[in-house]
N, C-alpha and C positions, 0 to 999 in steps of 0.2 A: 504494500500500500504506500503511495506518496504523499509525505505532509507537504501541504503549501501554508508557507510563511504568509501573514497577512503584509500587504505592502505596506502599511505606515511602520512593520518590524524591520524593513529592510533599510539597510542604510541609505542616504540621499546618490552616492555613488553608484552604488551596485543597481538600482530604482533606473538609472539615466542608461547605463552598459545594458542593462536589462529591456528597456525600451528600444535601444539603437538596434539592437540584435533581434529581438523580433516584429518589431513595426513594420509592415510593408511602406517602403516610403514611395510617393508618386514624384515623377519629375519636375514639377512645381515649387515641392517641397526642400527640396535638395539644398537651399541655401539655410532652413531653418535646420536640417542633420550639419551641415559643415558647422552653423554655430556650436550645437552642442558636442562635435570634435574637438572645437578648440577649448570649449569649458572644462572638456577631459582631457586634455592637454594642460593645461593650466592649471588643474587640481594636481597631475603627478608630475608635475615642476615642483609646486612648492611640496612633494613629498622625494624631491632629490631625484625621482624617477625620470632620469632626461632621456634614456630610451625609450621608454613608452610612449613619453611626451611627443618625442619626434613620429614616432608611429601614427599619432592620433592626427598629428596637425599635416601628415601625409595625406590621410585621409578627409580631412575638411580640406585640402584642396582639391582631392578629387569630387568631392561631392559638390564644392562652390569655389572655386578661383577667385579669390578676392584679397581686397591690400593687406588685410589683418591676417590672412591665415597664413602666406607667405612672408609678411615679412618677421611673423613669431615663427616660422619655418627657419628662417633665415638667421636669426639673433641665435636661436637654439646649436644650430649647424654650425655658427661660427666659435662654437666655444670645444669643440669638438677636437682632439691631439691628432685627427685625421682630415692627411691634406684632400682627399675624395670628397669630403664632407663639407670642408671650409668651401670646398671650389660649388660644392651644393648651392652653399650661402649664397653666394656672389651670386647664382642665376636667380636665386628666391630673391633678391636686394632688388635685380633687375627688373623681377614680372612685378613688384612691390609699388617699384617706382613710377612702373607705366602706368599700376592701378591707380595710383595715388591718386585723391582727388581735391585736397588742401596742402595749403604752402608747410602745414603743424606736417602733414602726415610726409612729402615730401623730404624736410628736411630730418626729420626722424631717419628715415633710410638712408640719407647720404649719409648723416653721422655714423651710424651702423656696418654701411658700407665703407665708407674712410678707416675709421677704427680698426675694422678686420686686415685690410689692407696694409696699415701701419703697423699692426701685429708682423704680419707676416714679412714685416722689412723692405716694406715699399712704399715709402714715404712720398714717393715723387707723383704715384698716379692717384693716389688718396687728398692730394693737396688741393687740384680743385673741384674734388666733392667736397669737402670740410669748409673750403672759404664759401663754395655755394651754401652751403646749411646754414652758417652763420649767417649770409645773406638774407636767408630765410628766416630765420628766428634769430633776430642777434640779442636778445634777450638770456638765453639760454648759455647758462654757465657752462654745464656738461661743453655744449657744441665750440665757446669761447677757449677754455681750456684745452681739449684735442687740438684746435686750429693751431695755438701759439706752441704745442706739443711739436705737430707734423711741420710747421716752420719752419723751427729751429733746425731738426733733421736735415727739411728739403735745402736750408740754405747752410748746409757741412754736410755736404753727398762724401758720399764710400765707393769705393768701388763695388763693392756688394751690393748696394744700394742700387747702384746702376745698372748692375749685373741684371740683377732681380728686379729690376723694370722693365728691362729690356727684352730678357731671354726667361726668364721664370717668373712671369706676375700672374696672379690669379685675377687679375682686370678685364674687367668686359664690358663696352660700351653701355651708356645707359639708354634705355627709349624712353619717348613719350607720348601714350596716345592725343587724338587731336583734342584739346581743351581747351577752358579758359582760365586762368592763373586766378586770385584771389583779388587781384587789381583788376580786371577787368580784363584783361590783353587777352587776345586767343595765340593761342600755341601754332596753330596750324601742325601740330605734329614733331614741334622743334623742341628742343628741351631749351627750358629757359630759367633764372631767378627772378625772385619776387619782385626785381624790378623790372621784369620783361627782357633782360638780360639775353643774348644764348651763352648756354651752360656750355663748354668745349669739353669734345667727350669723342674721341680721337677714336677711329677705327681698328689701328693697329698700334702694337706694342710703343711706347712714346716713356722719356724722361722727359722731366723739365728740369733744364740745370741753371742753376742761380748763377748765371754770367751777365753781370746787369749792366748796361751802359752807360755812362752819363749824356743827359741832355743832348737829344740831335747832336749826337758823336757816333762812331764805331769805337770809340774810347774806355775799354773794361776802367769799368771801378775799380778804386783799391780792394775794397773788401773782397770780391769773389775772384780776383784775376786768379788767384793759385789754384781755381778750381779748372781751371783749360788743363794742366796738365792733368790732372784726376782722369780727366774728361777723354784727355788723348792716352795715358797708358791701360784706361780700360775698354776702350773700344778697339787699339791694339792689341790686347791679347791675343796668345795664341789660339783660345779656345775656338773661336768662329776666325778665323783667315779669312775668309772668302766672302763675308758679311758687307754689307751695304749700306748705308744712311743717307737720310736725307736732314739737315739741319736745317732749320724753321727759325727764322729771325722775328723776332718782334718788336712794335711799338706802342707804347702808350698815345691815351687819347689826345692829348694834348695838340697842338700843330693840323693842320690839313692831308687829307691822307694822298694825297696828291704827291708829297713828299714825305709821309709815312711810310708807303709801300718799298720805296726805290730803299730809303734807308733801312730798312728790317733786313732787304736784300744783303746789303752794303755790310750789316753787322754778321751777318751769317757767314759771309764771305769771309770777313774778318777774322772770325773762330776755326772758318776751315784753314786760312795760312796758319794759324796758331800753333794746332793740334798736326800739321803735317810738317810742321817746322821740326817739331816734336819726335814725330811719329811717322819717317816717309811712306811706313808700307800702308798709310791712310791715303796716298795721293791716288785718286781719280775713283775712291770708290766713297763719295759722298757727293749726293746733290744738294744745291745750295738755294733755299726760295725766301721769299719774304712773304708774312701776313701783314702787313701794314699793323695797324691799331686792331683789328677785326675780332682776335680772338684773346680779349683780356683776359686774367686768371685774379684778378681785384680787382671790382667794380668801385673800391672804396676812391673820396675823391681828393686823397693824401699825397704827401708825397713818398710815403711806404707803398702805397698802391701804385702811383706808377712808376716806381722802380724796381718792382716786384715784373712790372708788365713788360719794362723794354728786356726780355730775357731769351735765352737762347733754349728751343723744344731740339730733342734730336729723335728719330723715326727710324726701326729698321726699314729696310726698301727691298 
């Protein structure tokens, strides 16, 4: 004979597991089961069960693809000693961000996304999701704090640092589906910051090295000029011979880009005689362009922002 427990005896857990498993759910329904995936995701978080946890919030995406279930997918995945897992994150970060549909929930996942990133000793492609977040919420300690974290880093690059940007980053471009920002602006599809900004969110593997100019010069600052050699003994290595680059000169907004462009050129050119002066077996296998002003990495309107901006991006090719 089977006793059945009266359901107000059953615990509030075991009442919800118990539901999920025999309800027939209809397709309609489907986004109220993903909720209560994540609520059982969330109950064995806070009982340290991060396996399960992950298991549940599997399945509230299957059942509803939505910003919350992936990007608690993604937070969970990034804490994970497995690099299969972390790189999970980064896709969960990605679907997070296209769902996103507030500047709050937005900048939540760049934080997230920057952070794991700068875990993993890649300071340079986290840098401007981190300054977009702050853009986003510049209220927000948590986000202030990472930023002046991942700075500091980006602006005293390692060779490792670079390595690891270049040839092992767990980075993947961000999307955005077509919106309209919290100001009002439509996206058309572009990724953008809360001031209608575009976000740069480069297609392939990209460092940003802190080789900053002064004022409509090709003229390295004192501060970062020691970093051109960093720049040239690690892209000379022996490990890739045969590798390619393309260096990307920039400008701040400042001046008409009429004569922005030509100089970004001009500075890029600059870094290549540098690093081949350096470094011959770099000569002819780097191309050399300019963005003008086009793709800032601080919107802020300092003069930290743009001397942050007139900076040199390097691109496998």
């Amino acid at each position: 004979m089977r006793f059945l427990v009266p359901p107000m005896l059953l615990p509030p857990m075991l009442l919800l597991i118990s539901a999920l498993s025999v309800s027939p759910v209809r397709a309609e329904t489907d986004c109220a089961l993903g909720e209560r995936y994540i609520e059982l995701a969330r109950a064995r978080q806070e009982a340290a069960d991060l396996d399960e946890a992950v298991q549940f919030l599997r399945q509230a995406i299957d059942a509803c693809p939505n910003y919350e279930a992936h990007q608690s997918f993604g937070d969970l995945e990034s804490q994970s000693p497995q690099r299969d897992d972390r790189a999970r994150a980064v896709d969960a970060f990605v679907a997070a961000y296209e769902l996103a549909a507030t500047d709050a929930e937005r900048a939540r996942t760049l934080f997230s996304y920057s952070r794991l990133l700068n875990k993993e000793g890649d300071p340079t492609n986290a840098y401007p999701l981190i300054k977009s977040a702050h853009d986003l919420d510049p209220t927000d300690a948590d986000i202030k704090r990472l930023s002046d974290q991942i700075e500091v880093r980006v602006n005293n690059p390692t060779k490792d640092s670079i390595t690891r940007g270049l040839w092992d980053s767990l980075y993947k471009p961000l999307r955005l589906a077509s919106a309209t920002t919290a100001h009002g602006k439509a996206t058309s599809g572009s990724l953008t910051n809360a001031s209608g900004n575009a976000l740069n969110s480069t297609q392939q593997p990209a460092v940003i090295i802190p080789i900053n100019f002064e004022t409509g010069t090709t003229i390295v600052d004192e501060p970062t000029r020691a970093n051109i050699a960093i720049l040239a003994h690690t892209l000379a290595a022996p490990d890739h011979p045969n590798q390619l680059f393309i260096f990307v000169g920039h400008a701040d907004v400042r001046g008409v880009e009429r004569n922005n462009l030509p100089l970004s050129k001009r500075r890029a050119e600059a870094i290549y005689q540098a690093v081949t002066l350096l470094e011959p077996s770099l000569r002819g296998r780097i191309e050399v362009i300019g963005k003008g002003s086009s793709e800032p990495i601080d919107f802020g309107e300092n003069e930290q922002a743009y001397r942050a901006n007139r900076r040199l991006q390097v691109l496998l090719r």
